[in-house]
N, C-alpha and C positions, 0 to 999 in steps of 0.2 A: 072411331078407334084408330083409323089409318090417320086424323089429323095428329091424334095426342103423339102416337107414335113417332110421326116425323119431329113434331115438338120437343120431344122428351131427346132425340139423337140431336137436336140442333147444338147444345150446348157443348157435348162430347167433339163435335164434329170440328168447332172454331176454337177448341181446347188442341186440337189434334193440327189443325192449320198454323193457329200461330207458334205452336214449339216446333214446325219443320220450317217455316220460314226465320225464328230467330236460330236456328241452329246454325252454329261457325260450321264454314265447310271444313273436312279434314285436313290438316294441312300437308303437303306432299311430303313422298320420306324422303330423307337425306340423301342426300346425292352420296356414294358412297366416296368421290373423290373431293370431297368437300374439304377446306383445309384446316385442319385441327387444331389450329393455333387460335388462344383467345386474346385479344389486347389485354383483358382484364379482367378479375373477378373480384369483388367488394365481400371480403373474409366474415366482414360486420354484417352481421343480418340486423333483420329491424326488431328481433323480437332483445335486443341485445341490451345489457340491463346497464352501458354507459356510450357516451357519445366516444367517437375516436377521431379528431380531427387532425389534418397535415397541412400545414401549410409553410412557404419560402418567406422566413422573414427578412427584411431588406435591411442590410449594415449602411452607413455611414457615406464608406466607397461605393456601394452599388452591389457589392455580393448581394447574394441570399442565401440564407442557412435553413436547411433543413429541417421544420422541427413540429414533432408530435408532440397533440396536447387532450389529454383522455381526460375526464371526468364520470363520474355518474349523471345519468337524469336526472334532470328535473333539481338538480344542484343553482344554489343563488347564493349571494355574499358570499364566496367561495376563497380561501386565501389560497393560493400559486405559492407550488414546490418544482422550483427547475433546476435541473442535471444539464450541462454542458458536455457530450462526448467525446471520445474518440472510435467507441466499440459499437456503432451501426443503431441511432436510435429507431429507426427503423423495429430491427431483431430484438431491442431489448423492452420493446412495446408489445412486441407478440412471442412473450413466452409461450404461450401456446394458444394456439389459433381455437378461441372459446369467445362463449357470448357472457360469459361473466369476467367483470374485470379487472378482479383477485387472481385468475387465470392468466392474463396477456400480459398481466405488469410482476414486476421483478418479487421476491416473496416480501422484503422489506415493507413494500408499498403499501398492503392490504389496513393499517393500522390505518393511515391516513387517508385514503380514498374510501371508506370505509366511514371515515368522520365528514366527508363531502369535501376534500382537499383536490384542487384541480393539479393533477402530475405533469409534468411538460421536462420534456428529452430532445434534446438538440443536438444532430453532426456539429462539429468545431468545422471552422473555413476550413477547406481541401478536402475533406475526409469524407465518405460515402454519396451522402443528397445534398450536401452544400455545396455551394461553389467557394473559388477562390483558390492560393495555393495553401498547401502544409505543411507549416515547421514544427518539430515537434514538440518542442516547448520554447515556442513564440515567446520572445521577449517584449518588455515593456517597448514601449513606444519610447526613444533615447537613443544612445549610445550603438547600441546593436539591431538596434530596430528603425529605420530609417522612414517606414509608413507612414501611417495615419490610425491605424488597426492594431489592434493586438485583443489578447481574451477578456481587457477589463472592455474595452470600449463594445466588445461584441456581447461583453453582459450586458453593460450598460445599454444597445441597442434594442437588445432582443426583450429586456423587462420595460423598456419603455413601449414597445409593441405589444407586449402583452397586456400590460394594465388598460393600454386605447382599444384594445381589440377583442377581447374574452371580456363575453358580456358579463358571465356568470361570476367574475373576479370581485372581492372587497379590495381589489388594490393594493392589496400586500400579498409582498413575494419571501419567498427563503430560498435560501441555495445549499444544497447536497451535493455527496455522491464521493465514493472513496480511489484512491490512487492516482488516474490522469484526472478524474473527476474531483475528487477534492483538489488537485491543484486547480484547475478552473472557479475551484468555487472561492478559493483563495487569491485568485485574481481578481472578482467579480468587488472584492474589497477595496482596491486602490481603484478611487474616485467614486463611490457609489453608486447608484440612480436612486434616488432617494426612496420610490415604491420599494427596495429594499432592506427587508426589516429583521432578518435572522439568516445567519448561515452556520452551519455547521459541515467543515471540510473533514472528512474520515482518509485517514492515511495518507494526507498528502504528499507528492512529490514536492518535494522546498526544495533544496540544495543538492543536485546530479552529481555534486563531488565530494562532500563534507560527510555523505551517509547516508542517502536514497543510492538512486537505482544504478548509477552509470560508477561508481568509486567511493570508497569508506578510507578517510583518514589517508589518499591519496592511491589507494590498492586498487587494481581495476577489476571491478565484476563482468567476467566475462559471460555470461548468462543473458545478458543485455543484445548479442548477438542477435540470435533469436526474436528478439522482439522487434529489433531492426527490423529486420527482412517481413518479417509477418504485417510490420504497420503501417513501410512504407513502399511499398510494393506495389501498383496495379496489380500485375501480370507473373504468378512463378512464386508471388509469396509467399510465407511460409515458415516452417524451420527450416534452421541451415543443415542443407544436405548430406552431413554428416554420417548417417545410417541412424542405427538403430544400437549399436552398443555402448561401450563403457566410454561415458564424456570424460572420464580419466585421461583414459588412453587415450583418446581422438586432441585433447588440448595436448598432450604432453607431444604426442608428435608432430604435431604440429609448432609448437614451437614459441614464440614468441605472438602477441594478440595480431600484431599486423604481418606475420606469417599467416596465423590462421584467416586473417579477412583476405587476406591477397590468394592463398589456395583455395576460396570458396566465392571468390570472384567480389564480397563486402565491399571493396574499396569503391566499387561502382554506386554504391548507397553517399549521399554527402551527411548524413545522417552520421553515417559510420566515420569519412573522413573528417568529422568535424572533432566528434569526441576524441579519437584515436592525434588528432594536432595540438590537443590541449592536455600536457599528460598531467599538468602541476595547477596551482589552483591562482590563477591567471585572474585579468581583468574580464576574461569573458564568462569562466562560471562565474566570479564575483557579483557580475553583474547581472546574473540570471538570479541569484539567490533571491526566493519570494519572503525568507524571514527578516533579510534586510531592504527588503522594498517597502514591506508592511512598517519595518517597527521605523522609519523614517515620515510616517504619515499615523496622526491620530487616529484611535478607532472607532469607526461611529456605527458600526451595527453590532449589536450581540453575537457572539462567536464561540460557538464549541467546536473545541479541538478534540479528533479523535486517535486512538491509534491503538495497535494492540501488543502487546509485553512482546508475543513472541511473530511479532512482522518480522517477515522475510525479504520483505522490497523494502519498503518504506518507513524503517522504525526511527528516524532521523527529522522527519519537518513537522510534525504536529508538536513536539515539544521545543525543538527551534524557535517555532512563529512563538508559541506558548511564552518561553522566554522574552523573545524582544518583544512583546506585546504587552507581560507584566509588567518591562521595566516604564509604562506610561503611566504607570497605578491608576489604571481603566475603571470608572464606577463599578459599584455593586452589580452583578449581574449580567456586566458586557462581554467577561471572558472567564473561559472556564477548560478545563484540561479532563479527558476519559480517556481513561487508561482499562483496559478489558483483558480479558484472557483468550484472546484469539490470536490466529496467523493474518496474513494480511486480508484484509476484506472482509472476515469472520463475521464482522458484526452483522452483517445484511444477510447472514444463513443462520440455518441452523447454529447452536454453539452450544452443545452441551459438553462438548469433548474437544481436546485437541493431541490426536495421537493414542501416545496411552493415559492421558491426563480425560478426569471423568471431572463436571464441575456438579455445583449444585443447581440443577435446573439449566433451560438452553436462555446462557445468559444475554446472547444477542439480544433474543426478542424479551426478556426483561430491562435491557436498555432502553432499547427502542420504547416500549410503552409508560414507563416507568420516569425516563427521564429526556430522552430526545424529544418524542411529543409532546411532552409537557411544555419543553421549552419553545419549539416553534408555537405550538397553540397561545402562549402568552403574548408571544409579541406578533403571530400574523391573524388571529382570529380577531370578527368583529367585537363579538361580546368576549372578550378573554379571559380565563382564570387567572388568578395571581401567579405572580412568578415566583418559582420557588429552585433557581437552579444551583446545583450545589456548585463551590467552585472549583472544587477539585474531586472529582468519583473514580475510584477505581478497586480493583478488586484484587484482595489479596490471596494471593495462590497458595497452596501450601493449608491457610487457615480456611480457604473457598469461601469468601465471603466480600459484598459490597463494600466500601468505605469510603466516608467523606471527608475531606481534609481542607481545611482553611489555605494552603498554601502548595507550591510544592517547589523542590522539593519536601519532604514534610518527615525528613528525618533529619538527624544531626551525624556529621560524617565523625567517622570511627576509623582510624587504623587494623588493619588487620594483617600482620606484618608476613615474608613468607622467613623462614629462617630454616635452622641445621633440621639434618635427616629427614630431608621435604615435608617439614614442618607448617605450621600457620600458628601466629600467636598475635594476641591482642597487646603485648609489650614488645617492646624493643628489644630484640636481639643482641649477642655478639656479631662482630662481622664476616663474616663468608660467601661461599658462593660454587654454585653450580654451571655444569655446560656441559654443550650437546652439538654434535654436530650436524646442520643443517645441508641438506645436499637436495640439488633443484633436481636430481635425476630422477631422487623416490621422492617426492614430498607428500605430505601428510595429507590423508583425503579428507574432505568432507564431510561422508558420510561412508558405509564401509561400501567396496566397489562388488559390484558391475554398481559405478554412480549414473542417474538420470536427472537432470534436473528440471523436471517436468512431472504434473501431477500433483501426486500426492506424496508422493516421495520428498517434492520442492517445496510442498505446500508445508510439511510437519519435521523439515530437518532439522529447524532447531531444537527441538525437544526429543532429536532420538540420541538413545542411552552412548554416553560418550566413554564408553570400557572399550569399546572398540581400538581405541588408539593408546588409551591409558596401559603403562608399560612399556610403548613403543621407545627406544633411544634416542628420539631427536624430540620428545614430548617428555616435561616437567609436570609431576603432577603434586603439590603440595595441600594439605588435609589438616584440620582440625582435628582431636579426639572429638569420641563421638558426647555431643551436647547436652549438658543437663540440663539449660532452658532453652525455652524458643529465642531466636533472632530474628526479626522482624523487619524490614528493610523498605523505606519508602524513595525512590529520587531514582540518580543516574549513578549506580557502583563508578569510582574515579580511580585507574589505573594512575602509578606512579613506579614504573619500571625501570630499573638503575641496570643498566647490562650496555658489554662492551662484543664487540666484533671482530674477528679477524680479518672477516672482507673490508669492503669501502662501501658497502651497502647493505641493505637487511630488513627481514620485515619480523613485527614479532606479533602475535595472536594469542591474547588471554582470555580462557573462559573462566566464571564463576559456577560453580556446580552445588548442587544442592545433594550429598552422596545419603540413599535410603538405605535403612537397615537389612544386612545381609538376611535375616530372618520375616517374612511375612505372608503367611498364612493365607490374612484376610485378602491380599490382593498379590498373589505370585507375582505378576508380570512386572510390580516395583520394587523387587526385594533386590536388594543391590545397586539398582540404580543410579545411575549418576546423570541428573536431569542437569540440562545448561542452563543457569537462569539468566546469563548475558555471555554475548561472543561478539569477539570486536578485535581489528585487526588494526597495526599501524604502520606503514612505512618510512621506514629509518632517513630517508633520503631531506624529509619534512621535519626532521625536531629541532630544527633552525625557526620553524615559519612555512607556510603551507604554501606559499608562492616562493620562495629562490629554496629550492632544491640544493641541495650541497653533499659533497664525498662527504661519508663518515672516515675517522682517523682510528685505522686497526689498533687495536688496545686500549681505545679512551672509553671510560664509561662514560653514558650520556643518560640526560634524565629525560624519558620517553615518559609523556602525558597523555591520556586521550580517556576516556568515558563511553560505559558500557551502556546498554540500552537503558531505559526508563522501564525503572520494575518496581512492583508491590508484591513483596513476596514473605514469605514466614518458615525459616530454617525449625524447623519441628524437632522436642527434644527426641535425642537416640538418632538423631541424625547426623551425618559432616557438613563441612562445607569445603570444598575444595576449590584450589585453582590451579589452573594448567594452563601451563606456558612453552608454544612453541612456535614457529617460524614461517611455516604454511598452511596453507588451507582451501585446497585446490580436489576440482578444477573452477570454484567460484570465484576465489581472485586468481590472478594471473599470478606466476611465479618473480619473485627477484631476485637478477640475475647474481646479486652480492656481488657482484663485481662493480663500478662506476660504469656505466652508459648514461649518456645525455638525456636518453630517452627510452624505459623501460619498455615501451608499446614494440620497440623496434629493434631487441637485444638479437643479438645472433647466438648461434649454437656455441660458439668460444668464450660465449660471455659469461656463461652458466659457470659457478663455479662453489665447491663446498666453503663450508665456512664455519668457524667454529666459534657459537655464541654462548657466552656468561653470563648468566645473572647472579648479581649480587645481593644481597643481602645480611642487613645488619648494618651498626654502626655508622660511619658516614654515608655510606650508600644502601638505605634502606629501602626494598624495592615491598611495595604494598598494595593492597586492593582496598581503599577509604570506602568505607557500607556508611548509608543513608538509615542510623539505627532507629529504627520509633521505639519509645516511648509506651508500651502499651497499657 
């Protein structure tokens, strides 16, 4: 009995031995002076449903560029979508710190990563994890560019590293991404790397003077401030420390633009001095223009152009490039024009709405599925579906609905004359004429004040109700009776402004309005309405020619030309249409002084001076809004 017994504990006994001898000793506690700093924590766990890779890819010179390259697991034959940045691609890979990575990448993305698409975001040279310096829109390698570098060669570098280096790649790339991003992706075009097979630039910046971001039709946006300081900044960036009130008042006391950069210390930005030295449209914007770099070289990759009716920054280079790129008559299928109902960058969010305007459905992401991804999947997937891209899509506002059009413009321009008793007639008038007097001291605001140009307030100005100003005395507002059919309007509305000055300078501002019936029930908040469908400003200084500046001659009429955004839009019957014509439109451009200064960036307070402008109308001097009519 005493042997079994011992027998029977042996097993228990060497059960009990070997788990205190593997047992980890405890490990001691913390020191409490321990230093709480960690070099690093890897945000990506392993249970995380796609790989997240970083790596410095090597330029030409010897930079390396910063650049994050996500996929999902277990991804193979994968085509490559690369964004070039400016906004930290770092931040715009971890939307939020998630193991899913529909989560960490921007909302756009989920369509394509989703279809096993490898995404890849790059710092531009100078900017956050890349090395090298930063200009802000790097010129080509020429004339202004004296390097070896610039953003086609840094495409070009960086897709050639990619295709040798990502295993999981079928070696076909596409290039995205809207505003600094579509310009880079518009760069990545002149001189190609052949792995590049489709790009599509959304909003890009083209031409800083012609009507993006830095001056329209020669008027300076001064809102560009701001973005200065914020981009080019190490240390203090930011907004310009103006406060917190009415950008009205803070530009108007201020003064002239290079009083304002000189009392906020800007001139210390060369950013700033560079824009503010070139007020007229020079060999040096000339020479940055990307729709004339482009349309001087064939085009060899497939290219949608993006943009949205009512952009705020950038409603100016996607139809630019659009143009010099048609006039190569590009095969079937290489180039194509989207026109959408958003503000700028809309397409990559939500979009069912912009303001008070409701659409049918959130039409971004029916873009995006419907016809963007189609397009890249044709030309960068292995097995690829047929391509079927339309070559002109856009949606007509008013009607809410998609449209494809063979060409565009894709209306036939129409006169729409303004005549007596602030009139609008589709015939020719007798001849007369109207005037107002324009005075820099009040000029006409924006939007109605305390103004912010920031938000959502900057984000939806163009589409807020323009009653505000209507009635005002230095603001023309000319109307149709109200419509018995629809008017349907496809292209760029073409101002042709017959009007004279009393100063030796002048700027004149036409919008096209779409005016809603006083009566409406179904949707209060448009009954009355007067929606902008294009706003476009021009300085007098230019209707010679956009480089040699010249006085205007007090009392001569002059024929002032220029072209309102690119719209699809449908004047609905029991509607108006209205245009309204006056002089400023601040504090988004800067004021002119109507008086002659050399150089308007640098007017003084004596320079400022009223001025009393006429437009004409009728007869020889017929001042009109030409509409792009369809056909419907």
């Amino acid at each position: 009995m005493i042997t079994q017994a011992r027998f029977a504990l042996a097993p228990l006994a060497l059960v009990l031995a070997t788990t205190l001898s593997a047992a980890e000793p405890a490990p001691p506690p913390t020191d409490t002076m321990a230093n709480e700093q960690v070099a690093e924590y890897d945000w990506v766990r392993p249970e995380a449903d796609y790989v997240r890779r970083v790596e410095m890819v090597p330029m030409r010179d010897g930079k390396k560029l910063f650049t994050v390259i996500i996929h999902r697991k277990g991804v193979t034959d994968a085509p490559i979508l690369l964004s070039r940045t400016p906004y930290d691609a770092n931040k715009m890979t971890s939307r939020n710190r998630s193991q899913r990575i529909e989560e960490i990448l921007p909302v756009a993305d989920a369509e394509f990563v989703n279809d096993g698409y490898i995404r890849v975001y790059q710092d531009v040279r100078g900017l956050d994890g890349s090395e090298g310096d930063y200009v802000m829109n790097r010129p080509l390698r020429g004339p202004l560019n004296a390097t070896d570098v610039d953003h086609a060669t840094d495409a070009y570098d960086t897709i050639d590293w990619l295709v040798k280096n990502v295993k999981e790649s079928n070696g076909k790339v596409g290039i995205t991404g809207s505003s600094y991003l579509g310009f880079t992706s518009l760069m990545a075009l002149i001189d190609p790397h052949p792995a590049l097979k489709a790009a599509v630039p959304q909003s890009p910046m083209v031409d800083g003077w012609m009507g993006d971001d830095w001056f329209h039709n020669g008027a300076f946006r001064t809102f560009g401030f701001d973005y200065d300081l914020g981009q080019t900044v190490k240390k203090g960036g930011g907004a310009v420390p103006k406060g917190t009130g009415d950008e009205y008042a803070a530009y108007l006391e201020a003064g002239s633009a290079m009083a304002y950069a000189r009392r906020y210390g800007l001139l210390d930005l060369p950013v700033v001095r560079k824009v503010l030295e070139h007020p007229s449209y020079d060999a040096w914007w000339q020479g940055q223009a990307v729709d004339k770099l482009l349309g001087e070289r064939k085009l060899t990759v497939p290219t949608m152009l993006v943009v949205g009716q009512w952009d705020q920054e950038d409603s100016y280079g996607a139809p630019a490039v659009y143009k010099a790129l048609a006039k190569q008559s590009p095969a079937d299928g290489m180039l194509s024009l989207v026109i959408g109902p958003w503000r700028h960058s809309q397409v990559n969010y939500e979009a069912r709405e912009l303001g008070p305007l409701k659409w049918e459905g959130d039409t971004g992401l029916q873009f995006r599925t419907r016809w963007m991804k189609p397009f890249l999947d044709c030309h960068l997937k292995s097995v690829a579906p047929k391509c079927d891209t339309p070559p002109v899509l856009t949606y007509a506002t008013g009607a809410n609905r998609w449209e494809v059009s063979q060409k565009w413009p894709a209306g036939t321009y129409k006169p729409l004359y303004l005549s007596k008793d602030f009139g609008l007639s589709w015939s020719k008038p007798q001849a007369g004429s109207d005037s107002y007097v324009s005075d820099p001291a009040k000029p006409v605001p924006m939007l109605p004040r305390p103004v912010r140009m920031q938000g959502e307030e900057w984000r939806t100005w163009l589409v807020r109700d323009q009653r505000f100003v209507d009635g005002r005395p230095d603001v023309l507002s000319y109307s149709t009776g109200v419509l018995d059919k629809a008017v349907h309007i496809k292209g760029a509305p073409k101002v042709d402004l017959r009007a004279a000055t009393s100063g030796r300078d002048g700027d004149f501002v036409v919008k096209l309005i779409d005016v809603y019936p006083e009566e409406n029930s179904a949707n209060p908040t448009m009954a009355g309405y007067q929606l902008a469908i294009g706003i476009e400003i021009f300085r007098g200084r230019y209707v010679s020619g956009f480089a040699t500046p010249a006085p205007l001659k007090p009392g001569r009429t002059y024929a002032f030309s220029w072209e309102l955004p690119n719209v699809d839009h449908v004047f609905l019957p029991g509607h108006r249409i209205m245009v309204q014509v006056q002089s400023t439109l601040f504090p988004l451009y800067d004021r002119n002084p109507q008086s002659w200064v050399d150089s308007i960036m640098d007017a003084k307070p004596a320079d400022y001076v009223k001025a009393t402008q006429t437009i004409r109308w009728g007869g020889d001097a017929a001042s009109a809004v030409w509409l792009p009519v369809a056909g419907d």
